[in-house]
Structure formats: C-alpha cells, structure tokens
TIBAFI-212838 format. One record per residue (C-alpha): residue in three letters; x negated, y negated, z. Coordinates in pm, whole numbers, plus 50000, padded with zeros to 5 digits. Each point is the difference from the previous one (the first is absolute). Last residue first. Layout:
N
ALAXYZ
...
//
This chain:
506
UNK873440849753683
UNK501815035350047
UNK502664987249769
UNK496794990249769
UNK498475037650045
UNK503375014549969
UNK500914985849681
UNK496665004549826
UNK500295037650118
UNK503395001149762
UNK498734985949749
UNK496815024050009
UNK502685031850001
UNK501814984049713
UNK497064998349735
UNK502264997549764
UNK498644963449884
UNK496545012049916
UNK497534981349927
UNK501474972450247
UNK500695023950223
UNK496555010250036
UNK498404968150052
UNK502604993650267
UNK499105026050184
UNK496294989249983
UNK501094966550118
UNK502065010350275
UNK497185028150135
UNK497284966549988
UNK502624988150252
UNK500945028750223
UNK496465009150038
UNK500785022650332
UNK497975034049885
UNK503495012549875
UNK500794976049750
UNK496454993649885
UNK500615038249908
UNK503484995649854
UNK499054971749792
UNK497105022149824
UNK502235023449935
UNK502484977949823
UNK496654981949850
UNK499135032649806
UNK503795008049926
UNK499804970249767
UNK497515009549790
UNK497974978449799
UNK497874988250213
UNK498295038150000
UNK496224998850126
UNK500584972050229
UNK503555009250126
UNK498495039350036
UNK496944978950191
UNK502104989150241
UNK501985031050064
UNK496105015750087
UNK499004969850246
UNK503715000750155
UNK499665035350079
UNK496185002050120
UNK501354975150239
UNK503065013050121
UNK498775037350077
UNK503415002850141
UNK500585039549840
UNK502814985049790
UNK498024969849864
UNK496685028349985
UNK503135013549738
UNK501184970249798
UNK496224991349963
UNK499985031149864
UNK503215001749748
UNK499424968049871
UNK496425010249858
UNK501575030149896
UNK502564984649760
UNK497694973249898
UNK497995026549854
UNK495615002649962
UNK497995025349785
UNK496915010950061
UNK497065021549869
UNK500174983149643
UNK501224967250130
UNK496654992550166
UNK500814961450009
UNK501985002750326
UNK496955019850152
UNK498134975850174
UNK502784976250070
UNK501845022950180
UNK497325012250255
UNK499144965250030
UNK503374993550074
UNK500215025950226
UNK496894986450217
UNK501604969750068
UNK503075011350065
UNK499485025250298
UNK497885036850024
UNK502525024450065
UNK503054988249893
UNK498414980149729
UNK497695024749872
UNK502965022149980
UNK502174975149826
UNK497564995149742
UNK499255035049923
UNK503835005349954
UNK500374970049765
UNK496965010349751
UNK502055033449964
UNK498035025649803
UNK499065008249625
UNK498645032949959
UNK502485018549823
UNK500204965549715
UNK503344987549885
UNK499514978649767
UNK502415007749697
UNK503345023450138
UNK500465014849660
UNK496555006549972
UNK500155031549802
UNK501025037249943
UNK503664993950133
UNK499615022650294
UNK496584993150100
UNK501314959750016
UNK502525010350179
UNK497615016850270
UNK498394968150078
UNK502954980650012
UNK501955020250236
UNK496165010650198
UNK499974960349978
UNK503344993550162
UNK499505024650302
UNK496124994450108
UNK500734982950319
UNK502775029650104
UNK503474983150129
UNK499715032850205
UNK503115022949866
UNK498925004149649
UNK501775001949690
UNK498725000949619
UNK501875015349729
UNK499014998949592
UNK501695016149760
UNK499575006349604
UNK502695001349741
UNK497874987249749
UNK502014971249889
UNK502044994150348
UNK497174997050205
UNK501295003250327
UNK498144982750294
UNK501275007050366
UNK498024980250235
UNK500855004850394
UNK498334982150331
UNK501025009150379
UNK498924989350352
UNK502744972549983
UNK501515002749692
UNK498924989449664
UNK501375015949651
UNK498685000649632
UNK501905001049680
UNK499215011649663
UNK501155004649638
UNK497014998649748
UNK500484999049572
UNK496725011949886
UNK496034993550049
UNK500234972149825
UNK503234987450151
UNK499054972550201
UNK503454982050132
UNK500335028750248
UNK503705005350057
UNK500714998350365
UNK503175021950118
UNK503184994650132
UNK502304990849721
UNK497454982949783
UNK497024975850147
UNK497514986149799
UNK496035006350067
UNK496774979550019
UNK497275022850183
UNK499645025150268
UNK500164975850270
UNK503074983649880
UNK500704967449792
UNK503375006849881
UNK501764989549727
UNK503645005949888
UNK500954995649609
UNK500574969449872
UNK503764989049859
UNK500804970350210
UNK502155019050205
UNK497655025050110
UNK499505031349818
UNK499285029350150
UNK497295026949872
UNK500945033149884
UNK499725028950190
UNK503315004450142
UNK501634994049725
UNK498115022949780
UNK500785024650301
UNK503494993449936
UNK499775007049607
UNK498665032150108
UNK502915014650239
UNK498654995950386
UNK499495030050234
UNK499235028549753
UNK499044976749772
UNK496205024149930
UNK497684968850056
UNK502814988650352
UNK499005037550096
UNK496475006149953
UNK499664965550205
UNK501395013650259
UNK498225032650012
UNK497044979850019
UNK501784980150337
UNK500495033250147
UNK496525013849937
UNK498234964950187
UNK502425004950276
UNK502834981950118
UNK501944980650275
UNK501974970349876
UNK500264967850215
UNK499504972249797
UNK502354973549783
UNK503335024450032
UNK500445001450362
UNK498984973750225
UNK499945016050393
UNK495974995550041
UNK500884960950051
UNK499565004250380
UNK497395026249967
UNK497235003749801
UNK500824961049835
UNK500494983550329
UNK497565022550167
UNK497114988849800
UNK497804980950250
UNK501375019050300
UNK498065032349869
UNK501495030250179
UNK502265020249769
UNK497444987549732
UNK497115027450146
UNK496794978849987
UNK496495002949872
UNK497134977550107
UNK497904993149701
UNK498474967850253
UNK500284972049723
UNK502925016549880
UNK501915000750327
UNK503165019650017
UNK499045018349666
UNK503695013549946
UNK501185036250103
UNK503025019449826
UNK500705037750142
UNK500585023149750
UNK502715015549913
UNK500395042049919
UNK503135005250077
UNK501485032850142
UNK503414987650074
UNK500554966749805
UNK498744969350127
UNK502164966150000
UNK498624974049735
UNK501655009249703
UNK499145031649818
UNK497555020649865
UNK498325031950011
UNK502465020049753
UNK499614980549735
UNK501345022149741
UNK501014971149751
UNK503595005650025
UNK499615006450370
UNK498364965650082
UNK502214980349746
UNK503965006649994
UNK500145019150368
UNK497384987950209
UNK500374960649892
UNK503565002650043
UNK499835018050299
UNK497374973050155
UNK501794970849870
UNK503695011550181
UNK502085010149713
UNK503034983649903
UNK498544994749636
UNK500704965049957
UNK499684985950326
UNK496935018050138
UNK498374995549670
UNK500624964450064
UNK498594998050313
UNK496815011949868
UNK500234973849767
UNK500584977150268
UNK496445014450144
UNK498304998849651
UNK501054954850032
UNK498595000850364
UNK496305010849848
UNK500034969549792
UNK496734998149778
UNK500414961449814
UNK500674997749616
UNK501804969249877
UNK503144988949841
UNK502065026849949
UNK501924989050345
UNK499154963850032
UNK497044992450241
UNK498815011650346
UNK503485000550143
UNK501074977650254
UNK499825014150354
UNK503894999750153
UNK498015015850323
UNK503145015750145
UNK501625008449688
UNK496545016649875
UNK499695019450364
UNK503865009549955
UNK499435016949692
UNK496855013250096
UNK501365020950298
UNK501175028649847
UNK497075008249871
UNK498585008050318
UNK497914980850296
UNK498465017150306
UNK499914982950264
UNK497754994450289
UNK498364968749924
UNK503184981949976
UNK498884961950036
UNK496535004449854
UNK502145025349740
UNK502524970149904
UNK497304976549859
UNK497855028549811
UNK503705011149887
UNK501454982149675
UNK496844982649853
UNK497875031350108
UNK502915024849803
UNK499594981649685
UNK502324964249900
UNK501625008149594
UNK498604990249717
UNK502305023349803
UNK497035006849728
UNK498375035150209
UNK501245020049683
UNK502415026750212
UNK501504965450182
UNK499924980049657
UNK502325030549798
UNK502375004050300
UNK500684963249983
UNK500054970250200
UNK502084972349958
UNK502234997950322
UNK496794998450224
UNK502434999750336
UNK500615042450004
UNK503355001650175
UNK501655014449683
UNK497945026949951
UNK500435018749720
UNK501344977449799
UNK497764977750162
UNK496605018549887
UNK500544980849651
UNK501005023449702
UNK497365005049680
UNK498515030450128
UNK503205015349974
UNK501675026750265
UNK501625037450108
UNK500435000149579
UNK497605037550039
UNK496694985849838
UNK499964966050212
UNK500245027650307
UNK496775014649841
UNK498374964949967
UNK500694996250362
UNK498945031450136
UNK496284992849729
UNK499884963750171
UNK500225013650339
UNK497135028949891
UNK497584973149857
UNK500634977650324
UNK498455030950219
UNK496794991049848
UNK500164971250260
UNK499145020750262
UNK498465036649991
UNK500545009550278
UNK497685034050016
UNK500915039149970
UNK496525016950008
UNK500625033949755
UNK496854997049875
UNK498255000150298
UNK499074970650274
UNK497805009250285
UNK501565009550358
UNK497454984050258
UNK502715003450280
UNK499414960050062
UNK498594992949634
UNK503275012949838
UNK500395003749651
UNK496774994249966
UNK496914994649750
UNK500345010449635
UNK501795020549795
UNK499405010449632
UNK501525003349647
UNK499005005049661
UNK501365005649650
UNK503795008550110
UNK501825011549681
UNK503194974949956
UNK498844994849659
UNK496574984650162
UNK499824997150381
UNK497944984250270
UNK500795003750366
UNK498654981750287
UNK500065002650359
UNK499354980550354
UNK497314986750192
UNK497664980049784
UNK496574978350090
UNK498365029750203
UNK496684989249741
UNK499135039249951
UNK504535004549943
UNK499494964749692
UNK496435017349853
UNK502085040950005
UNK503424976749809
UNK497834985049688
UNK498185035449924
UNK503035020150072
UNK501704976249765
UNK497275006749751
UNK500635035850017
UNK503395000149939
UNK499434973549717
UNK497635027749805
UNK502435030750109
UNK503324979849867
UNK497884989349682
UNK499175036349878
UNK503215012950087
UNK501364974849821
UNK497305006849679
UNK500485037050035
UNK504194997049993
UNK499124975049691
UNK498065023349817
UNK502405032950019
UNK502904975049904
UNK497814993349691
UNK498685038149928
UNK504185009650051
UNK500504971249730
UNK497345009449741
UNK500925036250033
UNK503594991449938
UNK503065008150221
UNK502615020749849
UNK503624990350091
UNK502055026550183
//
C-alpha cells in the first residue's frame, strides 16, 4: 500500500472540517430563510439542498392534502412538470448511445406522416424546431371536445389538420415547444419498443434508485400529493385542480402529453438523479458534455433565453445559466396546474438544489432565488429582497373590494417604493384574467388595461385585453386590440382566428 504523508492526511483532515464546517453554517441559514417563508404561509411543498450528493437541509411545508389535512413529508411524491423534459432528453441521448438513432436525422424517418419534413431530433430535444405548442393545436378543438382527453398519438394528425406554419426555420430560432418532448417521447416508444413508462422505469428510474417515481399513473403505496392552485388571488381562496374550470384544459384534457410533463417524483429521487448522470451511470461522459453544452443556431450563436432566473442558453434539455460566477449551473423549472418545480445543479461544485410545491405557493420563485444565493455564497440572483411584496396583488384587492378609483391611488402611492414592492406583467395579466373568469367585468377590464399601459410592449397584454372587451360586448375596441397584438406578433393564431369570427359574426 502507498504511504500517505503527515502533511497530506493533516490536509484531507482540514478540508473534511472545513465542509463539514460550511454544510452546518448553510444548513442553518436555510433553516433561517425557510422558518420566515412557513411564519408568512407563503410555501406549501419541500426542499432539499445537497453538497457531494450529502443532503445539507431539507424540510416540508404546508399540505399534501388540505381536505384530510395530511401535511407534506419527505417522501411527498409531486408532478413535477416540465422537469420531466430533462429525463426524455437523458432516454433519448441513451438510445443515441446504443445506434437505436442520430441526433442529426429529421423526425420523418421515423415518422413518415410527420408534415414538418425538416425537423430534427437535435432541434426538438433543443426547443429550435419552431414547431406550433399544444394551445395552438388544441385550445380550438377542446371548446368543441370538452370531454376528451388528448394523447400523443394525436399530434400528428392535429399538425396535419391545422397545416400551422412553423415559427421560423428549423435551427433558426429558440421558442419552448412542449409538443416537440412529446414526439420525442414517441420516439423512444419507436426505437426501443418499450411503452414510455417501461422505458423510463427500467433504463433511468431504477438505474438511479428512484424508487418513488414514475409517470403519471400512481404506484401502490404512493405518496402524491394533491395539486391546488390559488383560485382567486385577490381572495387567497385555495382550490383542488380536479375542479377548477379555468385550468381544465391543461389539468385535464391535455393531461395525456407524455414526455414534456407528467413525471411523479420526490425531492430524494430527483437528488439521486442527479448523483447518477455526475457518476455516467446513465449517460457516457462525452454525452453529458453534449448534453450540457449550449446549441448553436445556424448562424453560429449560441441559444438565449431571457428567463426568470436570469439570461440562459439551452443544451439538450436543460438551461445553462449564462452567469457563471458562482459556477457552471444546469437547471430547469416546471408549471402545472396547482404545481411548481426548480431543479438547479451546479455542475462545478456538485451541489443541488430542488424546489416543488403542490399550491402554486406566492413565495415559490424567491425562496428558489433566495436560497441559491445561500448556496453559492453571494448574490447570484442580485435584487431580490425577503421583504419585497406584490404591488399587483394589493392593487387588485383594493380594486375588487374598493373600485378603480381608489386602486389607483393605492397603486400610485406605492409604485415608487420599489424596495418593499415589486410589480410583473405576468401577474398583472394573470388577475385581471381571473376577476374576467369570476365575471367581475369591470374590475377586469380596469386591471388588463393598465397591464397594456404599464407593458406596450407586449403583445400578449393587448391579446388579453381583446378578450375582455370581447366578452363585456365591445366587439369593436376588442378588433382593434386584437389586431394590435397580431401585428406584434404574427403567430398569434388563436387572436386570428377570434378576428375571423368577430367580423363573420358582423
């Protein structure tokens, strides 16, 4: 046996203290971070931390259930949505390994039906194929087929239906295409003979010991949670997503997409898979460099994305923060109805972040931020302040309960105290979209007007805003605001299509 040193055993001695040492020091600050978010009820769900695959901290919060008041554990099983992509790309990859495929073919080889001839494996795992998404293809068909549930199988034919022009040249671009991890999906199916469940069970959940996962169905004895969304979030009222009419198109009647979303897992599961694709033993190295480098489009530039956790490419799969001071970061997040997911994996210090909770918690992107920026030692996410609140929610209560006049007062009074709140187009949208839902017409149009004020820039402000003089019988204002957002955005097919039934209708 070789000798060790003194010097060296004294070294290795030091730096098993000095990890220690820093494990128990950001332990205890995440407890700090995590006890203010469970006093302020703002999460409902579980996070793990880990360093070297050791887990640093980890707590539950909130429910599992709310109606048999069964609180979430460890060993929660949640959907974890659009994460699930990372674990299509990884079956596909691994297929790439054994000849069953090349990145570089075009889907038709495979599927000779498929109508977007140019397409390639590479641009659907690398979101470049600019290919129509799932509400392009189904919104239309689901208000005439509200029952149904729609499958994989039936994309195909939905795309040679619709004959929607693609978003740009394949390699072109970058636009998020959930349909294009659903082909892939379809794929696997094709090239390994194995239904997507089994193949998913048997080359990547088992391999990596993640014995609490799998897709979509339960398994005996699991532990999932039930997923609720904030039905009203000027009220806080909390509702189960089996019975929210609002988002039943997407809980239910596209809930049949496999490959994009749809993976059951728990925060330990999804560590343990991580420890596996950082020790190859579901992807050989070189393919993992592949997968985590960032694609080229055809004019030589890497991918860029403007996301909420900062400017990122895209590889094979995963978001590649473009900041790397605090070290090279793989992540991806996922939505669902009732659900959010952030898996961060910080490939140079083989550290691991997880975040999933079953409530569509207020709090859930800054406790991700916040408790990043613990992990890396600094501000990697730069202004995020614990205290900082939602100017848009305040508004929207004052102007449910109080009328317009006095919310805008409300709003311009503390619009210029940026330190306490912060304000998002996104949520803005999303409530006047909501008292639109719940027919309180007025406060609804006053809110989706001010999102077209506050944000002119954005074409999906004046969509909504079209929709809601739409439905409150101002067909012509509604033309003109749909026409707005058209012209800023020429794939906006849905508003096309309501421009053509208004003026038929006329």
């Amino acid at each position: 046996m070789k000798k060790i040193s003194k010097s060296a055993l004294l070294f290795s001695i030091l730096m098993l203290f000095l990890s220690e040492s820093y494990s128990q020091n950001l332990g205890d600050k995440m407890e700090v971070l995590f006890s203010q978010f469970e006093q302020q009820h703002v999460l409902n769900g579980n996070v793990l931390v880990a360093e070297n695959g050791k887990i640093v901290y980890q707590r539950s919060f909130g429910f599992a259930n709310l109606e048999n008041q069964e609180k979430n554990t460890n060993a929660s099983a949640f959907q974890i949505g659009s994460i699930s992509k990372t674990f299509t790309a990884v079956a596909i990859l691994q297929l790439k390994e054994k000849g069953k495929l090349k990145l570089e073919d075009p889907l038709v080889k495979y599927f000779p039906e498929f109508p977007y001839t140019e397409i390639t494996i590479q641009q659907l795992l690398s979101h470049t194929s600019g290919l129509p998404d799932k509400e392009e293809l189904f919104l239309q068909r689901i208000e005439n087929e509200p029952n149904r549930l729609f499958t994989n199988i039936d994309i195909i034919p939905a795309m040679r239906i619709s004959r929607i022009p693609l978003a740009f040249n394949p390699g072109s671009n970058w636009r998020y295409c959930n349909m294009g991890y659903a082909m892939l999906a379809m794929l696997v199916e094709k090239t390994s003979k194995e239904v997507f469940s089994d193949y998913l069970e048997n080359y990547i959940f088992k391999p990596a010991n993640m014995h609490h996962s799998y897709l979509l169905k339960p398994k005996a004895g699991s532990n999932q949670v039930t997923g609720y969304r904030v039905r009203t979030h000027y009220l806080g009222d909390m509702e189960d997503i089996d019975t929210s009419k609002r988002v039943r198109p997407w809980s239910y009647n596209m809930r049949g997409f496999e490959g994009p979303t749809n993976i059951i897992s728990t925060t330990e599961d999804l560590l343990n898979f991580d420890q596996a694709l950082r020790t190859t033993k579901l992807l050989k190295a070189a393919t993992i460099k592949e997968m985590l480098s960032p694609t080229l489009l055809a004019d030589g530039k890497a991918t860029q994305v403007d996301g909420e956790f900062g400017k990122a490419s895209y590889g094979l799969g995963w978001f590649l923060q473009k900041d790397t001071s605090a070290g090279k970061i793989a992540l991806h997040t996922g939505r669902e109805p009732g659900f959010f997911s952030f898996f961060l994996r910080d490939l140079s210090h083989n550290r691991t972040l997880i975040l999933i909770d079953n409530a569509e918690s207020s709090a859930f992107g800054l406790a991700c931020k916040e408790s990043f920026n613990l992990l890396s030692g600094h501000e990697y996410f730069v202004g995020n302040v614990k205290t900082k609140r939602s100017l848009f929610l305040a508004y929207a209560k004052e102007l449910y309960h109080k009328g317009a006049d006095q919310a805008i007062t409300l709003f311009n009074q503390l619009k210029t105290d940026t330190a306490t709140y912060y304000m998002s187009e996104h949520e803005l949208n999303d409530l006047g979209l909501e008292l639109l839902d719940d027919h309180h017409d007025v406060a609804a149009l006053e809110a989706l007007k001010l999102c077209t004020l506050l944000y002119p820039d954005s074409w999906n402000t004046y969509d909504s805003y079209a929709r809601a003089l739409l439905d409150t019988g101002k067909k012509e204002a509604a033309i003109l605001m749909y026409q707005k957002s058209v012209a800023m955005n020429p794939g906006n097919e849905q508003a096309k299509k309501m421009l053509k039934r208004i003026q038929s209708e006329q």
